[in-house]
C-alpha positions, 0 to 999 in steps of 0.5 A: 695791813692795820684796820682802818681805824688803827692807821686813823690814831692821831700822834701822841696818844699812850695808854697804859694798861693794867693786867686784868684789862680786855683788848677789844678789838671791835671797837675803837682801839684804846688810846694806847698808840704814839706816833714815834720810834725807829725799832722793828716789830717784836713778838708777843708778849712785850717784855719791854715798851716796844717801838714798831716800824711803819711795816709792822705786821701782826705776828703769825700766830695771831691767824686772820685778823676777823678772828682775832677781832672777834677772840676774847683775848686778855692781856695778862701777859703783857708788863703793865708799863707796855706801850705801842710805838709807832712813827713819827713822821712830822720830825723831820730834822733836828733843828726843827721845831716840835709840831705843837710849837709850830702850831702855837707860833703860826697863829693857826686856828684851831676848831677844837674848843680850849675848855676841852683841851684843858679837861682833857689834858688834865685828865691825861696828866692825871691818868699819868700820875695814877699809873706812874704811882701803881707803877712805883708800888709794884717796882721800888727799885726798877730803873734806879741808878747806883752812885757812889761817894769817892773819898779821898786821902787826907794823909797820903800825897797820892789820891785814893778813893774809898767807897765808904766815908772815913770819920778819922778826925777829933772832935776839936779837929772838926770844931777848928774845920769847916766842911760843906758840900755843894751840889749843880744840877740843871733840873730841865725846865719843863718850858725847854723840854716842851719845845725840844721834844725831839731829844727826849724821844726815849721817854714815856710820856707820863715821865715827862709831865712837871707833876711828875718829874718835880717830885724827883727832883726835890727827893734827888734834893733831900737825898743828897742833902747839899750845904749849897745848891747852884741850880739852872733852868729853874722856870720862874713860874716853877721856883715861884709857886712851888720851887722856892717855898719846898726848898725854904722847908728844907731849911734854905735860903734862896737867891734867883737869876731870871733870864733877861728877855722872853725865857721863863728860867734861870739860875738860883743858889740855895743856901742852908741857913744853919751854915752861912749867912748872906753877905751880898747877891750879885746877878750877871746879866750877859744880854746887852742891848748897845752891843750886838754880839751880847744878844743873848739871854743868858745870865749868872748869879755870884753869892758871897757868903760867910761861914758860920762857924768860930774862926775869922771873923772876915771869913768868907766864900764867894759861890758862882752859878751860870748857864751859858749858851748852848750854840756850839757855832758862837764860841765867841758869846761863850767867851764874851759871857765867861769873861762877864761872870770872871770880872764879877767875881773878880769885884766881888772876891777881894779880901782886905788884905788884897788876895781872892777869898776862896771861890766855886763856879758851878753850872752848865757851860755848854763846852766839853772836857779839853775844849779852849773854853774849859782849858781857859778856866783851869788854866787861866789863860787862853790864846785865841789867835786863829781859833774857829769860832766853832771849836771854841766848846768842842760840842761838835767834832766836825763844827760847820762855823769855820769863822775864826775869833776876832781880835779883840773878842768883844768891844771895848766898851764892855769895859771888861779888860782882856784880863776879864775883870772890869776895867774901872777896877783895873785902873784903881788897882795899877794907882794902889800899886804905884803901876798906872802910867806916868801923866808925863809919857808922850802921848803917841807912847800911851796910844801904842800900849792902847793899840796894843791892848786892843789887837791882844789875843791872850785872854787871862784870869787871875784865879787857878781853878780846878775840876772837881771831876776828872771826867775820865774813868782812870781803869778804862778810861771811859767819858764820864758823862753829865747829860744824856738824852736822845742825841747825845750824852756828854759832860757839860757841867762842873763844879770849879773851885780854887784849891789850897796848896796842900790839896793833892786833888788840885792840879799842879802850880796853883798860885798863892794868891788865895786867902786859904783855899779849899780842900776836896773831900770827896764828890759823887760819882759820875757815870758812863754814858753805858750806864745810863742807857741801862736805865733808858737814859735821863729822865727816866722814872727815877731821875726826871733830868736829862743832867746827873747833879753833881756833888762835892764836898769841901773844906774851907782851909784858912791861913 
């Protein structure tokens, strides 16, 4: 059994330790101990930070406990990022909240004084950040994950991928063209991490500090060297202080959604000044107040920007990033606020001549690759009858809310048509079109086609969109993945864009009702959920996101 003094550690606590220090057991053991964990006992010495049960014991050779207190036993054999583990008893279920949370939340009082907490938790941060940096020095590459670029065919019907990028065209082909890519990445605002520590139990703790992960973060930014940036959970106090100003240095231009209520993040679109300019910024707001099913506090951001480059002069590109709810069990708000982003685009894409310009829709939509929700994007159309509130993103296999979707999904006085654009829009677009109905008609007759409307199960939009990512390795037909962490790796962001008609990559029948359209060059290769538990998972010491970014390259195709 441990001393006394061992099984007296509190939780949380982590020490790293350097080759040359002394592990002197007749005094208070180091803070080298956290309170977490499921593996059992290994021998020494740790190739790897090790968890212990709660029934560890010392391994034999270390003969009776006095005499191994009483050695002058070095450490040299141990790597200089080993840890001990042991459990956490305080996390009893997923749903629960963190115990720090609970105490924030329950107004307990606390003896200890606030000026030493803040000391101290600065000085923990700084041992982090000093070991994190020795760390690095000595293991440039250690933990790195290896993405490559697929670049497809521009000559052949059939999609091929090529590892390296093909410079094939002229110089008056790329003056006549306008290539940019695109980046989504939810960079995991480090308020949400604090509050849902149980997913990142994989994590040392120095990885998870903003001092550190930030850094990351914007180095992952200045590598991959994206045109448009569409970034979620940016915290406010983050984009404000440091965020906006580090992106502006690159050259970008920053556009910012604040989730409504109490949440510190939300959604920005980042723009390279040198290749669009600002048409119009179009925040979506899902929460509404005289409307109950829309209680949350979500939000989206539309972007219409103009190239700039020697074409058209109406030229334009519409850029859409949201984050939607996670609750898998409320497959109707996910609708209800996918239906509030699709009529805002629908406002804002109309060219003059009364076709789409060409639009992207990137971010985190809580619902997985063949779900209702994701079909109902790609295809267009969804009916809704007898589906499950709980199946409507497909994030559980076995959903508990058996509650089937109400007709119509949200009330009529969202003014949002079930075509999921606005209704005021709509009537203006039937007068242009010589389609609204005639003042004559009886108006029992106009009350059935409003009946009717309303008890519609068939939602549809007008724009065909496709997957940049197919989110399936064709050879093995393994997941790609887009999140990892401790309860789960699965895709849950993409990037959607309306395709032109000689785009190969596009799935079939898009519908000419684009102006021009876009090309996929290429994007950035996903990985498999194998892959990433090689390098512990996301965030690890190289990527400081429990999300991949994902990257696309377009070209804007004008008719």
């Amino acid at each position: 059994m441990l001393p006394r003094h061992v099984q007296r550690l509190g939780r949380d606590w982590i020490a790293h330790w350097n080759g040359s220090q002394i592990l002197a057991l007749n005094s208070p053991v180091s803070n080298c101990m956290r309170w977490a964990g499921y593996y059992p006992w290994a021998s020494f010495p740790l190739p790897v930070p090790v968890d212990f049960s709660a029934n560890w014991r010392l391994p034999p050779f270390f003969g009776p406990w006095r005499q191994f207190q009483n050695s002058n036993w070095q450490l040299d054999t141990f790597m200089q990022s080993s840890c001990f583990h042991l459990p956490n008893p305080s996390m009893k279920s997923e749903g629960e909240e963190p115990l720090t949370k609970k105490r924030r939340l329950s107004g307990q009082h606390d003896t200890s004084n606030p000026e030493e907490e803040t000391n101290f938790s600065n000085q923990k941060e700084a041992l982090y950040l000093s070991v994190a940096q020795n760390e690095e020095k000595h293991s440039s590459n250690k933990g790195t994950i290896k993405r490559h670029w697929e670049y497809f065919c521009q000559h052949s019907r059939t999609m091929k991928i090529f590892e390296n990028k093909e410079t094939d065209q002229s110089n008056t082909e790329s003056e006549a063209k306008f290539d940019f890519t695109v980046m989504s990445y939810n960079i995991l605002s480090q308020n949400l991490l604090e509050d849902n520590s149980h997913l990142y139990k994989h994590c040392r703790q120095r990885l998870l500090i903003w001092t550190y992960r930030f850094p990351n973060i914007l180095q992952e930014i200045k590598q991959l060297d994206a045109d448009v940036l569409c970034l979620q959970e940016v915290q406010e106090d983050h984009y404000r202080t440091e965020i906006k100003s580090s992106l502006e240095s690159l050259g970008y231009h920053c556009e910012y959604k604040m989730r409504t209520g109490r949440k510190p993040d939300g959604c920005a679109i980042c723009f390279k000044t040198s290749k669009f300019s600002l048409i119009s910024s179009n925040p979506v707001e899902f929460f509404r107040r005289d409307i109950p099913l829309l209680d949350r506090d979500n939000v989206g951001l539309v972007l219409l920007l103009q190239p700039k480059f020697h074409c058209k002069t109406n030229a334009a590109i519409c850029i859409a990033n949201t984050h939607l709810l996670y609750n898998p069990r409320r497959g109707d708000i996910k609708l209800t606020q996918l239906a509030m982003l699709l009529a805002e685009i629908a406002s804002v894409a109309p060219q003059k001549d009364g076709t789409f310009c060409p639009i992207i829709i990137c971010g985190d939509f809580n619902s997985v690759p063949g779900s209702p929700l994701y079909r109902f994007i790609k295809e267009g159309k969804l009916n809704y009858e007898g589906l499950a509130i709980g199946k409507v993103s497909g994030q559980e296999q076995f959903p508990r809310g058996q509650r089937i979707l109400s007709i119509p999904i949200w009330p009529k006085k969202l003014g949002i048509s079930q075509n999921c654009v606005y209704e005021i829009k709509q009537q203006q677009k039937e007068e242009n079109a010589g389609e609204k109905l005639e003042a004559a008609k009886l108006e029992n007759a106009q009350e059935v086609v409003i009946a009717s409307e309303k008890l519609s199960s068939k939602l549809q939009h007008h724009f065909k969109l496709s997957s940049v990512y197919s989110h399936y390795f064709p050879e093995t037909g393994i997941p790609e993945v887009t999140t990892c962490h401790s309860r789960s790796a699965v895709t849950v962001d993409y990037i959607f864009y309306s395709a032109a008609n000689d785009d190969t990559t596009a799935q079939p029948g898009a519908e000419d009702s684009f102006h021009g359209g876009l090309k996929l060059l290429g994007r950035l290769a996903l990985l498999t959920e194998k892959d990433l538990w090689t390098v512990n998972g996301l965030p690890n010491e190289k990527n400081s996101s429990d999300h991949l970014p994902l990257l696309a390259e377009f070209r804007l195709i004008e008719r």
